[in-house]
C-alpha positions as CSV (number, residue, x, y, z in Angstrom):
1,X,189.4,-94.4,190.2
2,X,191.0,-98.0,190.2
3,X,189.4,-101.3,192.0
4,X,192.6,-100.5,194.4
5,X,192.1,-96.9,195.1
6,X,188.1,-97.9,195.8
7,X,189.1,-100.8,198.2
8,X,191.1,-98.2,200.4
9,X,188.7,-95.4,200.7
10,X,186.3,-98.3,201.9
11,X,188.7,-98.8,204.9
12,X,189.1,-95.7,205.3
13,X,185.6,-95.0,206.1
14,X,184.8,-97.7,207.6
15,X,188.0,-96.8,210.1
16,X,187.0,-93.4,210.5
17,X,183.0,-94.4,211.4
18,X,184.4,-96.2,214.2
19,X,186.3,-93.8,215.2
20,X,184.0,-91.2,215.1
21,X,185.8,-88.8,213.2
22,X,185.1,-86.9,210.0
23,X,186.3,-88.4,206.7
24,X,189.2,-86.8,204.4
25,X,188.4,-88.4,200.9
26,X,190.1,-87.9,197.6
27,X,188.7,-84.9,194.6
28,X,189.4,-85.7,191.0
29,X,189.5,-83.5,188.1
30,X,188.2,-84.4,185.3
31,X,190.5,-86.4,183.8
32,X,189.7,-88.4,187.0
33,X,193.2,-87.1,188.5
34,X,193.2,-86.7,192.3
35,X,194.2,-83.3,193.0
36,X,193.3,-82.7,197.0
37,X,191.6,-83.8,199.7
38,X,187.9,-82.7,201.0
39,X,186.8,-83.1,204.3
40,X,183.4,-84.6,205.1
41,X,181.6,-84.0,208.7
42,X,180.0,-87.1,210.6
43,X,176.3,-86.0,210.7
44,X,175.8,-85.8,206.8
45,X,178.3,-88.6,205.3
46,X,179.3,-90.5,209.1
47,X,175.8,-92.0,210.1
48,X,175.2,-95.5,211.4
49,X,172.5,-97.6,209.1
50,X,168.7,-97.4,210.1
51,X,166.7,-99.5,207.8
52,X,163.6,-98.9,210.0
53,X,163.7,-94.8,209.0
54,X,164.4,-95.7,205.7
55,X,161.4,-97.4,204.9
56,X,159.0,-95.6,206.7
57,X,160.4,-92.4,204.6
58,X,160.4,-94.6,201.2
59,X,157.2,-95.6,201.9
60,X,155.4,-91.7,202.4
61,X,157.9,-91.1,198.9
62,X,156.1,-93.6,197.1
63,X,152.6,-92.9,198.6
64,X,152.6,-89.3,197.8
65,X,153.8,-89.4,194.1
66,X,150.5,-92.4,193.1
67,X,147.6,-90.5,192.0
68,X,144.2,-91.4,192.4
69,X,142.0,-90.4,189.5
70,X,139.9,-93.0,189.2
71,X,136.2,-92.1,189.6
72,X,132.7,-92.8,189.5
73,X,129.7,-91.5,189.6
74,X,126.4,-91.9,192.3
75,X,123.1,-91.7,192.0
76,X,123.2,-87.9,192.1
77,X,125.7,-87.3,189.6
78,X,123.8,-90.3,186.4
79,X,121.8,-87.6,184.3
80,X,118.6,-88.7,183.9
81,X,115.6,-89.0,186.7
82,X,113.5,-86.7,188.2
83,X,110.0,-87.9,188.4
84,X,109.6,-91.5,189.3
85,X,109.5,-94.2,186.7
86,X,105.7,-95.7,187.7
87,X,103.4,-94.9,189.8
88,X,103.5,-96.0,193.1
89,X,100.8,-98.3,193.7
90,X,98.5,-100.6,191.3
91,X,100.9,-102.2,189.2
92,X,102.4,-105.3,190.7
93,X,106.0,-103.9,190.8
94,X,108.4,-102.8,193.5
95,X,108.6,-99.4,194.4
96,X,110.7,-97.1,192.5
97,X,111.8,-93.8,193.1
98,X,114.1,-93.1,190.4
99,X,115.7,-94.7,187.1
100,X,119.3,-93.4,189.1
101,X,118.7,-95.9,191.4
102,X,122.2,-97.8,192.1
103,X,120.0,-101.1,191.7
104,X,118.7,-100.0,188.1
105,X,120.3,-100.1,185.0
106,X,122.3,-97.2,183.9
107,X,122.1,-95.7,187.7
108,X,124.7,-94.9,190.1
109,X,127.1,-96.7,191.3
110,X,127.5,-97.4,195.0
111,X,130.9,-97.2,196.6
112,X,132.4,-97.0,193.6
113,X,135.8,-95.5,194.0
114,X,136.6,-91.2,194.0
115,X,139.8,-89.1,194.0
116,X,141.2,-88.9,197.2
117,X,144.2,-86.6,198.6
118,X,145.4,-88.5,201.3
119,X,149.1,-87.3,201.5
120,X,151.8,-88.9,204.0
121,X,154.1,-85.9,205.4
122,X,157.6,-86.2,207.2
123,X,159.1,-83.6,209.6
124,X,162.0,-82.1,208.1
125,X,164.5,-83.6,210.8
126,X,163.2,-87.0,209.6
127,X,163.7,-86.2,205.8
128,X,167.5,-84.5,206.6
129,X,168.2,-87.7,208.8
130,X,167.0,-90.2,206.4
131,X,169.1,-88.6,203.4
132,X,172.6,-88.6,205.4
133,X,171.6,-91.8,206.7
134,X,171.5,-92.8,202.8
135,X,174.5,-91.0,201.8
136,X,176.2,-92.8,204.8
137,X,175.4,-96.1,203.5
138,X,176.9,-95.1,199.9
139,X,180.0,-93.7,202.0
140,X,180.5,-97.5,203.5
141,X,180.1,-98.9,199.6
142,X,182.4,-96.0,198.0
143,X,179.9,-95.1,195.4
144,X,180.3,-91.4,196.2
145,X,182.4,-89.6,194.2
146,X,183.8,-85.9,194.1
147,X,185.1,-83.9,191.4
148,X,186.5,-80.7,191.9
149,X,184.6,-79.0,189.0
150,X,182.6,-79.6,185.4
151,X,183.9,-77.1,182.8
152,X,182.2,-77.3,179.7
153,X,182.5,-74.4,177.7
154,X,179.8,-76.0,175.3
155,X,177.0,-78.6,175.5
156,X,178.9,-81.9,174.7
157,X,177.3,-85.2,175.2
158,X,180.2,-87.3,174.4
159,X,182.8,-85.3,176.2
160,X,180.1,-85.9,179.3
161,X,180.4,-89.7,178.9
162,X,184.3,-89.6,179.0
163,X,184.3,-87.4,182.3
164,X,182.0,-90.2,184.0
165,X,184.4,-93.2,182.6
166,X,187.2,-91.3,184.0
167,X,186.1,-90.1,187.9
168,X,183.8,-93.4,188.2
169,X,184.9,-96.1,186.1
170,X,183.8,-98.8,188.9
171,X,180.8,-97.6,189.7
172,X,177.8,-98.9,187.9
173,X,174.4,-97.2,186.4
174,X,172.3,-95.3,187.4
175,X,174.5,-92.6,188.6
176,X,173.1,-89.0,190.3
177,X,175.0,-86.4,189.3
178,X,174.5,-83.9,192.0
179,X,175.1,-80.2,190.4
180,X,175.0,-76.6,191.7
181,X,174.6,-73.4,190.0
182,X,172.8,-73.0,186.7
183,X,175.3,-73.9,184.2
184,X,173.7,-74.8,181.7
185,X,176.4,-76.6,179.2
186,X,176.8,-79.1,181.9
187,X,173.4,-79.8,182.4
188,X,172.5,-80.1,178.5
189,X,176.2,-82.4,178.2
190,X,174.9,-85.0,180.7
191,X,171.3,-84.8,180.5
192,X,171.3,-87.1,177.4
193,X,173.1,-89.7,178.7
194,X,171.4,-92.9,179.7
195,X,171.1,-93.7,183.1
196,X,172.9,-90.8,184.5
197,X,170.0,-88.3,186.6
198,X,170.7,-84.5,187.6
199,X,169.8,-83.6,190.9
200,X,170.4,-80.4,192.7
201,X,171.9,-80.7,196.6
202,X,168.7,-78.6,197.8
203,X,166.4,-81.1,196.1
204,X,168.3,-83.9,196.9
205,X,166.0,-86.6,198.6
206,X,166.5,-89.9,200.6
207,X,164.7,-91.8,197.9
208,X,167.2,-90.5,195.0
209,X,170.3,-91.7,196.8
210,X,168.6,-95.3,197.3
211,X,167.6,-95.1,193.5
212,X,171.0,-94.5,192.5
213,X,173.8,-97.2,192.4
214,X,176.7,-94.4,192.7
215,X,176.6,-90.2,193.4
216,X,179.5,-87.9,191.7
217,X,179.2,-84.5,194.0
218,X,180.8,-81.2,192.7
219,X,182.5,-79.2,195.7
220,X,180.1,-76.5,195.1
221,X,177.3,-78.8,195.2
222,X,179.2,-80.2,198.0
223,X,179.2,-76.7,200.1
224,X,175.5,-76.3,199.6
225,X,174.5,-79.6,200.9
226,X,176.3,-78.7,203.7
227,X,174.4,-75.4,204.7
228,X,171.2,-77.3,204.0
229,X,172.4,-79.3,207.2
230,X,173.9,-76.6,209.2
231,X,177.1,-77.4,208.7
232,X,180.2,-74.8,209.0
233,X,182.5,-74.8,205.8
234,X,185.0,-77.3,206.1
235,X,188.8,-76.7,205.4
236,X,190.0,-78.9,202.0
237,X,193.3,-79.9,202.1
């Protein structure tokens, strides 16, 4: 796709978000050949920006995948202890009731950090809204691309790389290729390329869009995001 044919489908989106209308956006090949048209419905790809969502959902993303391991232990878990270390009167010293005493050397520590679990959660309207809200703000930039098909009939890293010069030559790294099915000579052709992620349209998150500087969709891949959002099969052209 030329700087040319990337300037016009940015009009065209940004023409057909005001109008309210579904988008009609080119499908390569893989030679990067446009070959037909593929009609995209408002409510996944037509969405006006909110920033607000996207950080709140960013935010429970990045909180849930930290992991708190650190841990130490108190006075019940030092070994040692278990009669007290003088007697209690008679020998000009503080009482004592135990060498695990936080306050003695080698004792337990007191507030000392432990593994917590404390997961943020999303409803699932909030996590569907806040991935087409992303998706819509690639839309507006043109860094989504769709290909009609991958047909590899064996694993081949370097054919993998020319596909991705061809059908997005302006887009920049890293790229999400989002894939459907299991075919695994596709999967093995790409996955050792740098920069370039495989996602699958069921898995596909908020947070991987915003990660990625371009998306290439297959229409399969296409088709299933769609019934993950309810949406009818739409006629290609």
């Amino acid at each position: 796709m030329s700087a040319k044919e990337k300037t016009k489908i940015k009009k065209e989106v940004k023409k057909k978000t005001l109008e309210k209308d579904v988008l009609k956006l080119p499908v390569f090949n893989q030679k990067g050949e446009k070959n037909k048209n593929v009609v995209l419905p408002e409510s996944i790809f037509g969405q006006k920006s909110n920033p607000a969502l996207i950080a709140q959902v960013v935010r429970v993303y990045l909180s849930n995948q930290k992991k708190s391991l650190a841990a130490t232990k108190t006075r019940s878990g030092v070994a040692g202890g278990g009669r007290k270390p003088h007697r209690q009167k008679g020998t000009g010293r503080a009482r004592a009731g135990s060498i695990r005493a936080p306050g003695r050397r080698g004792g337990g520590v007191i507030f000392g950090p432990q593994p917590t679990n404390a997961n943020l959660k999303l409803t699932k309207k909030m996590r569907q809204k806040a991935l087409a809200v992303s998706l819509s703000d690639k839309m507006k930039e043109a860094a989504i691309i769709f290909v009609d098909k991958l047909d590899f009939k064996e694993p081949k890293t370097k054919k993998a790389l020319t596909v991705v010069q061809k059908i997005a030559p302006g887009i920049k790294r890293p790229i999400r290729l989002v894939l459907e099915g299991r075919d695994e000579n596709s999967v093995k052709s790409f996955r050792n390329l740098e920069d370039i992620e495989i996602s699958r349209p069921l898995d596909l998150s908020a947070l991987d869009v915003l990660k990625s500087s371009g998306l290439i969709f297959t229409l399969e891949a296409l088709e299933k995001l769609k019934q993950r959002f309810g949406e009818s099969n739409a006629k290609n052209n």
